[in-house]
Every structure is written in structure tokens, then in C-alpha cells.
C-alpha positions in Angstrom: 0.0 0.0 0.0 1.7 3.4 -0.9 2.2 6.5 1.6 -0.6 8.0 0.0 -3.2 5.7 0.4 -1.7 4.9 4.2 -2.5 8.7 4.5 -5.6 8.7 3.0 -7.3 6.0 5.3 -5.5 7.7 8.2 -7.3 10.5 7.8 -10.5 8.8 7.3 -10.1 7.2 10.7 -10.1 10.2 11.9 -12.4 12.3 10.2 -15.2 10.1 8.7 -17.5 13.2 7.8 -14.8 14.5 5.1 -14.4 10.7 4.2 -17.8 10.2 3.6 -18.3 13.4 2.0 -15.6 12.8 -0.3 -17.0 9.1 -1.2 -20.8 9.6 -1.7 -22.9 12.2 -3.7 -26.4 13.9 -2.1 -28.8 12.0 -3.4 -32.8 11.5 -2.6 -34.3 8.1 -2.2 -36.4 7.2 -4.9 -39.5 6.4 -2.7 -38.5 9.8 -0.3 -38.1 12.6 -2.4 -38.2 14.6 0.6 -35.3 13.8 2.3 -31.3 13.7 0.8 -28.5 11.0 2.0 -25.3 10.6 1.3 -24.9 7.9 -0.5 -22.6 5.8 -2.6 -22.7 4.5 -6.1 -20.8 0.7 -5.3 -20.9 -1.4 -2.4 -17.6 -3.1 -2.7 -14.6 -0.3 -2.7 -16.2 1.4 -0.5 -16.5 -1.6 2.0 -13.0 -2.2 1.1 -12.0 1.1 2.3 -14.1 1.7 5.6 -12.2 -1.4 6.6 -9.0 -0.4 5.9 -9.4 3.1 7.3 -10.6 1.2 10.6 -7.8 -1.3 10.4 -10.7 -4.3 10.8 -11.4 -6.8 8.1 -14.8 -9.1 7.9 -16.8 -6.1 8.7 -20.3 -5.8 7.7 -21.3 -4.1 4.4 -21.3 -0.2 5.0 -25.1 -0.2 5.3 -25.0 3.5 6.4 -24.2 4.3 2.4 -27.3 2.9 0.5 -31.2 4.1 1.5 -32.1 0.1 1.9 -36.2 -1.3 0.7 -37.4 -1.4 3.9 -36.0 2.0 5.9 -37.3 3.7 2.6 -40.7 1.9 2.7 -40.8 2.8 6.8 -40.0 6.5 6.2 -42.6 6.8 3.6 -44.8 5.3 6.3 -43.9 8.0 8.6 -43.8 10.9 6.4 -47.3 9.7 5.1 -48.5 9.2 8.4 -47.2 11.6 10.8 -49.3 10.7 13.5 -47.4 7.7 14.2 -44.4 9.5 15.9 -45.8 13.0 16.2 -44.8 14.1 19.8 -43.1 11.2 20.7 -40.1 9.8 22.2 -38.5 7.2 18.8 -35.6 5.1 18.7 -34.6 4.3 14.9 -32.8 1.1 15.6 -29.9 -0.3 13.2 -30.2 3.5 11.7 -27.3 2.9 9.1 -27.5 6.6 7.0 -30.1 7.7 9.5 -33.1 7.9 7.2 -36.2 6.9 9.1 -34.8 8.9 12.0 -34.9 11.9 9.6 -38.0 10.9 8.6 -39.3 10.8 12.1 -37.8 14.3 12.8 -39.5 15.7 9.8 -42.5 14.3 11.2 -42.9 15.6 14.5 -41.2 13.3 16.7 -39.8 15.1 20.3 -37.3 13.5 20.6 -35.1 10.9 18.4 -32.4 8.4 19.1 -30.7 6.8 15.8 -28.5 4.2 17.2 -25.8 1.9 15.1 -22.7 -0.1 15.9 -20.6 1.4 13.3 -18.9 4.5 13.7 -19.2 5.6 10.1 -22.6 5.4 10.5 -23.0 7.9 13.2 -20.8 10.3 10.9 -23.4 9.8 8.1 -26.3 10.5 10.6 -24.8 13.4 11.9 -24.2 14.8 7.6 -27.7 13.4 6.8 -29.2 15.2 9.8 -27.8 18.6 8.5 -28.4 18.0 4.8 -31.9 17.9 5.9 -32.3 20.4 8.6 -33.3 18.3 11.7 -31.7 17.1 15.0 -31.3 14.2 16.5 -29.2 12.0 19.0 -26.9 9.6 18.1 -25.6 6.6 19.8 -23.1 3.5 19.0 -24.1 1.3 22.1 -25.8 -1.8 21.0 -29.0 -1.5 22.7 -30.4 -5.2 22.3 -31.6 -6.5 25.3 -32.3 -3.5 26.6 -35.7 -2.4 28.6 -35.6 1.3 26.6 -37.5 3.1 29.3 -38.6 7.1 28.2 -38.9 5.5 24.4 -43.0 5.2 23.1 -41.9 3.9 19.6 -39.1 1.9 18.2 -38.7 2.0 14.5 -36.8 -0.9 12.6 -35.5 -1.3 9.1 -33.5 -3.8 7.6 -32.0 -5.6 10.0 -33.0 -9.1 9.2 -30.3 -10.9 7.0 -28.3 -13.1 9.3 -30.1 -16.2 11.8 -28.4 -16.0 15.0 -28.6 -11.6 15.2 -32.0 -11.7 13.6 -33.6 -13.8 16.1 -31.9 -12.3 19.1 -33.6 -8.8 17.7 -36.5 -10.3 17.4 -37.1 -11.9 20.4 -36.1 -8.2 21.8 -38.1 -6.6 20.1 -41.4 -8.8 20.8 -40.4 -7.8 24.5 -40.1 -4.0 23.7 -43.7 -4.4 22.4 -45.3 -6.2 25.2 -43.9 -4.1 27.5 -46.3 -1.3 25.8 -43.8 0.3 23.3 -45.3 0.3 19.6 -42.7 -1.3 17.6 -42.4 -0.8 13.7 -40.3 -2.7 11.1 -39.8 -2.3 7.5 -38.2 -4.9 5.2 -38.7 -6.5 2.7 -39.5 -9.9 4.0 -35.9 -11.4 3.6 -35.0 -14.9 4.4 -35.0 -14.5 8.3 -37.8 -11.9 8.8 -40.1 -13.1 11.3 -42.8 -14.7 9.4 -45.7 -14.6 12.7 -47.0 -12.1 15.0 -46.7 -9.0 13.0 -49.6 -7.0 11.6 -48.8 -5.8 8.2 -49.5 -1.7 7.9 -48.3 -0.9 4.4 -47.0 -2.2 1.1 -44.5 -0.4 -1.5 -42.6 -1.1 -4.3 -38.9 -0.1 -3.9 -36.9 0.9 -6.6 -33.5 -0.7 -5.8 -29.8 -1.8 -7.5 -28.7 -5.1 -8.2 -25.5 -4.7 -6.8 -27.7 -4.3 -3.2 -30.9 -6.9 -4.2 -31.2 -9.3 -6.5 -33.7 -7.3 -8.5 -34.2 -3.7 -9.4 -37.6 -3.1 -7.6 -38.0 -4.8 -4.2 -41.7 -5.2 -2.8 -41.2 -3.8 1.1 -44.1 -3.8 3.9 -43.9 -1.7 7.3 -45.4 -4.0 9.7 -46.2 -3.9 13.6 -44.8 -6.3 16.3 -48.6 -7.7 17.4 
């Protein structure tokens, strides 16, 4: 690896806003039109090179880059139905680029906690937040198995694409809910999305990439933990 690229992921350690800026374009979400993320154009160098710049290899897929089926079809939910999260307390869960949190922001929400593991993710949030005009609070503690007092409504996209994390989440989740939070999750019914005890709300067809899904329109739902 040359100086230059040493450098270059050096400084993307330590600034990940000017990274990110520098590897994504402003872009809106086909099925938002409201809202702009950063976002990028190919999933594999930039994977390559958030796992350099952090010095960790096997790392998941920079989710935080690409406005995924089901966050867009749950933001669309939110922004069409602002009533959902209007004066509430909302934790966007697994936020990657931060854009249901925006959405619920946008909406009404008073107060919003995006959290995600990855620390270029909370960079994105914090550049999406301000493309868009809203606040919100970040956090990169892994919150599963938490009780989440002070929250009313937990919103979920995406997050079900591996069998031992997706039914850990979704055993939390089911508790969030019958503890009296209102629990939402959009996705586009992959492999190990819980296939019982939701109540669907919505349907929409997301216009996607290939290089993401394995089609170029993905049908999403925003369902409710029942």
C-alpha cells in the first residue's frame, strides 16, 4: 500500500464526515423525495476502504451508504402518516445513514435516538441530519436486550439478513412491544424476517440496484410487532 493511500485512510479514521463526503454524492431516495442522504454509487470499494481506514477486516457491508427497501418503505410510512411518531419519544434502531430517523424528525417526533454499531454510521447521521435540517441524538451502544424506558416507539428497518442476530432482535423486540412500546419494522421480508405475529400496515414497491438486491424493484411492507 503506498504513503498515499496509508495517509488517506489515516485521515478517514479520523475524520469520517470529510471521508464520507468525499465518497458519496447527495442523493434522494427514490420512494422519499423529501429527504437527501449521502450515499454511494458501489458497495464493494467502498467496503473495502471503511475497513482499511478502521484497520478491521470481515466487517459488515457499509449499510449506512445505500437508503435500503425497507427504511425507505418505513420512512414513507412516517412521512405519510405523521401521526405515528408525532410528539413522541423514537428510537430508529440499526439506523445505518439515519433515514427513518430523519423521517421521524421531519415528522414531529420530540425527541429521536438513531443508534448503530458502526462509527461511520453515526458520521453519516450526523451529515444526513444537516443536509436535511433536523436534530437528532446519536448513539453506537448496542442497545439489544435493553428495557428502553422514556422510548413510546421503536422503529426498525432492515435488520434481518443473518439467523443468530436476527432472532436475538427479534425476540427483543417482541419484549419491547409487550412491555407497551409500539414497535415498527420495514423490510422487505428477507430470508430470516419473522414470518408470525406482525400486523402488516403498508406495502410499497422499492426501486433498488442489483448490486444491493437481486432485483431492481423490491416489494417492502412496514409491519407492527402484534
Amino acid at each position: 500500500m503506498t504513503d498515499g493511500r496509508l495517509a488517506a485512510l489515516a485521515a478517514a479514521a479520523e475524520a469520517p464526515e470529510a471521508f464520507i463526503r468525499d465518497a458519496t454524492e447527495l442523493l434522494a431516495p427514490p420512494l422519499v423525495p423529501e429527504i437527501r442522504l449521502h450515499v454511494a454509487s458501489e458497495v464493494v470499494p467502498l467496503w473495502q476502504m471503511t475497513e482499511d481506514a478502521l484497520g478491521r477486516h470481515g466487517l459488515p457491508p457499509p449499510f449506512w451508504a445505500f437508503a435500503w427497501a425497507g427504511g425507505q418503505a418505513l420512512a414513507r410510512h412516517i412521512l405519510d402518516a405523521p401521526e405515528t411518531v408525532r410528539g413522541r419519544a423514537v428510537l430508529d434502531f440499526g439506523a445505518g445513514s439515519g433515514l427513518v430517523a430523519i423521517a421521524a424528525a421531519l415528522a414531529g417526533a420530540a425527541h429521536v435516538l438513531a443508534a448503530d454499531i458502526d462509527p461511520f454510521a453515526l458520521a453519516a447521521m450526523r451529515l444526513n441530519a444537516r443536509a436535511n435540517g433536523v436534530r437528532f441524538d446519536v448513539t453506537d451502544r448496542d442497545l439489544v436486550g435493553e428495557a428502553l424506558e422514556g422510548f413510546d416507539v421503536a422503529l426498525v428497518g432492515d435488520v434481518f439478513y443473518e439467523r443468530p442476530t436476527a432472532s436475538l432482535i427479534e425476540s427483543w423486540l417482541r419484549g419491547l412491544a409487550a412491555g407497551g412500546m409500539r414497535v415498527l419494522i420495514g423490510d422487505p421480508e428477507r430470508t430470516f424476517f419473522p414470518r408470525s405475529g406482525l400486523k402488516r400496515l403498508a406495502r410499497y414497491r422499492v426501486e433498488t440496484s442489483r448490486e444491493l438486491e437481486d432485483n431492481d424493484v423490491r416489494n417492502a411492507g412496514v409491519f407492527e410487532v402484534v
